[in-house]
Backbone as a printed PyTorch tensor [residue, N CA C, xyz], in Angstrom:
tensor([[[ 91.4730, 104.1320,  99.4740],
         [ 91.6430, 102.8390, 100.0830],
         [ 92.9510, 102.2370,  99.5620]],

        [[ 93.7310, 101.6200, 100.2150],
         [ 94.7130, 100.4780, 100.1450],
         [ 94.9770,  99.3250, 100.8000]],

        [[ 95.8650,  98.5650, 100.1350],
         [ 96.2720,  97.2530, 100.4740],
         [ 97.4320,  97.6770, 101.0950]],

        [[ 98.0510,  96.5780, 101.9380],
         [ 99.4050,  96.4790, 102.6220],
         [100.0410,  95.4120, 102.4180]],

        [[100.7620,  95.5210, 101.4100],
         [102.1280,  94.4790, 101.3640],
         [103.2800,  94.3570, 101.8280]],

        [[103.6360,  93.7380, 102.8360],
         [104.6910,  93.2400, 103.5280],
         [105.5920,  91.7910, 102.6100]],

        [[106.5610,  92.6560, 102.1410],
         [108.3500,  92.0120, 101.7840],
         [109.0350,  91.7960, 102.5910]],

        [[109.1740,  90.4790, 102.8310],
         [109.9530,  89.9100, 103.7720],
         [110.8950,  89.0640, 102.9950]],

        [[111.9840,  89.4380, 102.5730],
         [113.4300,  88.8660, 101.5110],
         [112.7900,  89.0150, 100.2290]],

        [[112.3670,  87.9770,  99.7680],
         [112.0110,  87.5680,  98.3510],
         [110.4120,  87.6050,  98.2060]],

        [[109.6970,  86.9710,  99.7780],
         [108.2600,  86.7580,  99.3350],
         [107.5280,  88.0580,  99.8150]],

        [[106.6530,  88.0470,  99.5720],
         [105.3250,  88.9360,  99.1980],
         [104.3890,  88.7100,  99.8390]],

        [[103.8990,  89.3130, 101.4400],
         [102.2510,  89.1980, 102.0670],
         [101.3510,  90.1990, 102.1800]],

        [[100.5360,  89.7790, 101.7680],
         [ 99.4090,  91.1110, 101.6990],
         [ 98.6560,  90.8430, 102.9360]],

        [[ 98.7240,  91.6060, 103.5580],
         [ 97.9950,  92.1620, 105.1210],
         [ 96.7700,  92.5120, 104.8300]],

        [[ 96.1830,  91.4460, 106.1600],
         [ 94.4990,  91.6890, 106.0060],
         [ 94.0600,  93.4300, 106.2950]],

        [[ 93.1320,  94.3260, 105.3760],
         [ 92.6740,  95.2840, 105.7700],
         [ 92.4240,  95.7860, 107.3040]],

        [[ 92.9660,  97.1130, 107.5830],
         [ 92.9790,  97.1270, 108.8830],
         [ 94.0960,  96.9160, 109.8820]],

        [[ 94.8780,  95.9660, 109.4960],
         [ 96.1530,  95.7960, 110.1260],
         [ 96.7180,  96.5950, 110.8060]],

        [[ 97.2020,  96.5730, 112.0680],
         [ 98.0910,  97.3150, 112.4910],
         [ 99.3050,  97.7020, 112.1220]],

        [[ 99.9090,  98.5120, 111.1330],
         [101.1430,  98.3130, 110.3700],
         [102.1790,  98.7810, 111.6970]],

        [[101.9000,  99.5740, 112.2390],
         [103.3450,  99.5560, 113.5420],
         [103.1030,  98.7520, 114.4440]],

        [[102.2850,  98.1960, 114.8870],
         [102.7180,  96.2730, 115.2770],
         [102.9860,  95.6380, 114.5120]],

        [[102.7470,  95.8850, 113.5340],
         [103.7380,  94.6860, 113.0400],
         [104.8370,  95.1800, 113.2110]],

        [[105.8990,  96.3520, 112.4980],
         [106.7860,  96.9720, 112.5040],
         [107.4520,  96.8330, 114.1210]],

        [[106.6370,  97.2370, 114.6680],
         [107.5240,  96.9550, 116.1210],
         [107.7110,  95.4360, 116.2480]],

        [[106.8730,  94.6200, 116.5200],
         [107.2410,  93.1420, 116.5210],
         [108.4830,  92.7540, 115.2450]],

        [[108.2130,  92.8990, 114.0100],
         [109.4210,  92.9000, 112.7990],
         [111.0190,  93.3370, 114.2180]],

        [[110.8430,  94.8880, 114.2590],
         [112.1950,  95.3640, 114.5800],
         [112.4440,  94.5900, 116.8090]],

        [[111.4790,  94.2810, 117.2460],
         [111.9180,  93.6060, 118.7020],
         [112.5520,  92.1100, 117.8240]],

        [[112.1580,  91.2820, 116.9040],
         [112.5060,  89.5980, 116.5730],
         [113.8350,  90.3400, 115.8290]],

        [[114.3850,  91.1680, 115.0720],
         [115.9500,  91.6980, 114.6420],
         [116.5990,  91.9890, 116.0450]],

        [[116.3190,  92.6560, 116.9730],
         [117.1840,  93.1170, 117.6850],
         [117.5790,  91.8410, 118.8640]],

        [[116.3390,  90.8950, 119.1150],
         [116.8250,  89.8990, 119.6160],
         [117.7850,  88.9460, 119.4710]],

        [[118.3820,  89.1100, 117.6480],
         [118.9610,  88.6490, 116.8770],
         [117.9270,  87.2250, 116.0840]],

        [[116.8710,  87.1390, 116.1190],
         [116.2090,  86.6590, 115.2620],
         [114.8230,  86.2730, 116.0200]],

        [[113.7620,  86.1490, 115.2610],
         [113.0000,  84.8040, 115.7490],
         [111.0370,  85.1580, 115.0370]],

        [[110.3850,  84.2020, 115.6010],
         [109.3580,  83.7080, 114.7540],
         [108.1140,  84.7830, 115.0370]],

        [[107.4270,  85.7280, 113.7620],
         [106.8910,  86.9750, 114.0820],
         [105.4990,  86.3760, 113.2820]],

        [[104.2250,  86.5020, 114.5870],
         [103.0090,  85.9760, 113.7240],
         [102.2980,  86.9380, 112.7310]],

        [[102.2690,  86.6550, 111.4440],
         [101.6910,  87.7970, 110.6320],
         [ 99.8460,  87.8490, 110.5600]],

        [[ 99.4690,  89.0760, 110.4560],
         [ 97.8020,  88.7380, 110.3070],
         [ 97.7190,  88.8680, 108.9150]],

        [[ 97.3960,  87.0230, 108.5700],
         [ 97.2590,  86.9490, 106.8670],
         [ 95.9840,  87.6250, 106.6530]],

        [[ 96.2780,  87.7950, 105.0790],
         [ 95.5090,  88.5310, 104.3600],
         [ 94.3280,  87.5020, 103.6690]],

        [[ 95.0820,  86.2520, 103.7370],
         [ 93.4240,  85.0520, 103.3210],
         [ 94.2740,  83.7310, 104.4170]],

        [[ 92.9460,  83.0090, 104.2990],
         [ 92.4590,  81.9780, 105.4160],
         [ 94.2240,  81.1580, 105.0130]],

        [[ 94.4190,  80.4980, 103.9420],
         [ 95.5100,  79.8430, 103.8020],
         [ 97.1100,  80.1630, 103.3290]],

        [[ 96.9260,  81.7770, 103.7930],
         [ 98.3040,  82.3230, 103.1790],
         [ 99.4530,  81.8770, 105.0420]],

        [[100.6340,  81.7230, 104.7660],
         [101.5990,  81.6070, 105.7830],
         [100.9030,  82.9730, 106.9800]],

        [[101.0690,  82.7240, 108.3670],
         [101.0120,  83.5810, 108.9500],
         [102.2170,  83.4850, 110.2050]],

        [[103.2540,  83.0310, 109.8450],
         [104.2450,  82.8700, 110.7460],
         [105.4530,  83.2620, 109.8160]],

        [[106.8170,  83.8440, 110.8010],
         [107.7580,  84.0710, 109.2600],
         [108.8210,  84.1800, 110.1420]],

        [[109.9070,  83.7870, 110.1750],
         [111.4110,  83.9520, 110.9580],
         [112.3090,  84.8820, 110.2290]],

        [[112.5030,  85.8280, 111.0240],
         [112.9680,  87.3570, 111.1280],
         [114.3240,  87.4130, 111.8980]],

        [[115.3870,  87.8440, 110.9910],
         [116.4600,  87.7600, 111.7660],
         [117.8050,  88.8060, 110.9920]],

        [[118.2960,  89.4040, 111.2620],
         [118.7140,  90.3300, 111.3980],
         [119.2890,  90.0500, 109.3510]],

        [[119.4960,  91.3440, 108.7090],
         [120.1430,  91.3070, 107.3800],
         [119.5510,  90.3940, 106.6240]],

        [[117.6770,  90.4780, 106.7330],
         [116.7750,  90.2740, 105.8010],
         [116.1450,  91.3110, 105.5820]],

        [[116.1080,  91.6030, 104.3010],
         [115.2210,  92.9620, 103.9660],
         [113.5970,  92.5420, 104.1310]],

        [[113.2430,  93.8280, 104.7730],
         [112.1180,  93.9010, 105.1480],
         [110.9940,  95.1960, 104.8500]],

        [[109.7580,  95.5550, 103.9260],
         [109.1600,  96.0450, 103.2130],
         [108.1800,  96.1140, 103.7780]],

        [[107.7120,  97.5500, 104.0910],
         [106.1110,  97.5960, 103.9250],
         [105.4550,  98.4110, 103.0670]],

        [[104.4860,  98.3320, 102.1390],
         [104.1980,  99.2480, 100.8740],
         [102.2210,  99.1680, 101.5490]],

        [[102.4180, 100.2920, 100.8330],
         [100.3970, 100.5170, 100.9340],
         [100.4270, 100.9650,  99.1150]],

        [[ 99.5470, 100.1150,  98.5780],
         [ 99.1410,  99.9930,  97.7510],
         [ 97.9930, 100.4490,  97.1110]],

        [[ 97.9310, 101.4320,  96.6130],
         [ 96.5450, 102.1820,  96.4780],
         [ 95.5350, 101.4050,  95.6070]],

        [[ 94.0510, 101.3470,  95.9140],
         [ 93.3440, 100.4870,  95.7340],
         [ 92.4040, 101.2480,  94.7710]],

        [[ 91.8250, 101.5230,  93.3970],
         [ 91.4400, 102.4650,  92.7170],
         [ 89.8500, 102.3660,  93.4630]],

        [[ 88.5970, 103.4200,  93.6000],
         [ 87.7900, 103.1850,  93.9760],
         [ 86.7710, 102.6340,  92.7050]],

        [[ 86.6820, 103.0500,  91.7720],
         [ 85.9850, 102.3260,  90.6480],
         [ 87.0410, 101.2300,  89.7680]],

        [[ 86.1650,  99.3170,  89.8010],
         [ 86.8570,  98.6970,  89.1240],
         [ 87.1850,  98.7410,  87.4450]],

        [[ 88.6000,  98.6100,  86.9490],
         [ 88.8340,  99.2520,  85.9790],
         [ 88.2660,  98.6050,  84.6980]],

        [[ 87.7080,  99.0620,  83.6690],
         [ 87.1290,  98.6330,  82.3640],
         [ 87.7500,  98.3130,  81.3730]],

        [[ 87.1940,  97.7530,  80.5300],
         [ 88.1940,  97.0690,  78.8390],
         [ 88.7570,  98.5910,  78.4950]],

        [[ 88.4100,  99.6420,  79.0330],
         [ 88.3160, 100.9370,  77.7760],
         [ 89.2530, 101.5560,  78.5460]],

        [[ 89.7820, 101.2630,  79.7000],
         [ 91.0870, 101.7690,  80.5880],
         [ 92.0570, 101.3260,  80.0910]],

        [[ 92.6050, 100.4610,  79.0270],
         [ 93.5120, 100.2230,  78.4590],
         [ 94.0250, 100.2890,  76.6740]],

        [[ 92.3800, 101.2430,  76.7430],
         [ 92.8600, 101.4250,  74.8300],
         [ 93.8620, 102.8000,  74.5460]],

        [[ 94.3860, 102.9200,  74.0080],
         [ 95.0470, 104.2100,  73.8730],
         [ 96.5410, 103.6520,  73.5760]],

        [[ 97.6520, 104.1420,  73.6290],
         [ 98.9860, 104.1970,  73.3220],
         [ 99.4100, 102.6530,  73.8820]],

        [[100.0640, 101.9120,  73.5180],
         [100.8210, 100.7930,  73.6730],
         [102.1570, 100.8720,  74.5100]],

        [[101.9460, 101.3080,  76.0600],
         [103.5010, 101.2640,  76.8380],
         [104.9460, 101.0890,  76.2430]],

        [[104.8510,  99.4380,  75.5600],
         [105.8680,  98.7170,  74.9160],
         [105.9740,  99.1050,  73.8290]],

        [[105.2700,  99.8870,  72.6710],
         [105.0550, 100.1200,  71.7580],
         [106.2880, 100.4720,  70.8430]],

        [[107.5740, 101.6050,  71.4930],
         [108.5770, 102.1100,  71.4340],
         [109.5710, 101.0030,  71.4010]],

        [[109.7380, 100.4350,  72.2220],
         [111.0550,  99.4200,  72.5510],
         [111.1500,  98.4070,  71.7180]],

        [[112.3870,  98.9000,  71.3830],
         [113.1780,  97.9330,  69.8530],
         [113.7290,  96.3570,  70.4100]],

        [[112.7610,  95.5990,  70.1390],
         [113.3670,  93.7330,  70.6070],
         [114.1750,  93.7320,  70.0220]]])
């Protein structure tokens, strides 16, 4: 299972499960080639933005995000320290 996050410049939307990711993608690339305009997104919760103005030489992202199937435990993080190495 995954999530779908859509980068649009700077911000970050996570797409409701299910989404059509090449409608969106096609709607994204028809509002660039028109030379811009307003692309309705299917939010991912009731009060996230679902409208976004799209216009040509904004970077634009879609990632699927893998979703682990068992939620992870206190004991998934004991072991070696990532940062542990790196000299502040």
């Amino acid at each position: 299972m995954y999530a779908t996050e859509l980068t649009i410049g700077d911000h970050a939307y996570l797409l409701r499960a299910g989404t059509d990711e090449r409608g969106v993608l096609d709607e994204l690339t028809a509002a660039v080639r028109a030379g811009g305009g307003v692309v309705e997104l299917p939010a991912g919760a009731p009060n996230s933005p679902r409208s976004v103005l799209i216009s040509p030489g904004v970077p634009v992202f879609i990632e699927r995000i893998p979703i682990p199937d068992d939620p992870p435990t206190p004991d998934d993080d004991a072991g070696e320290d990532a940062c542990a190495e790196w000299v502040l």
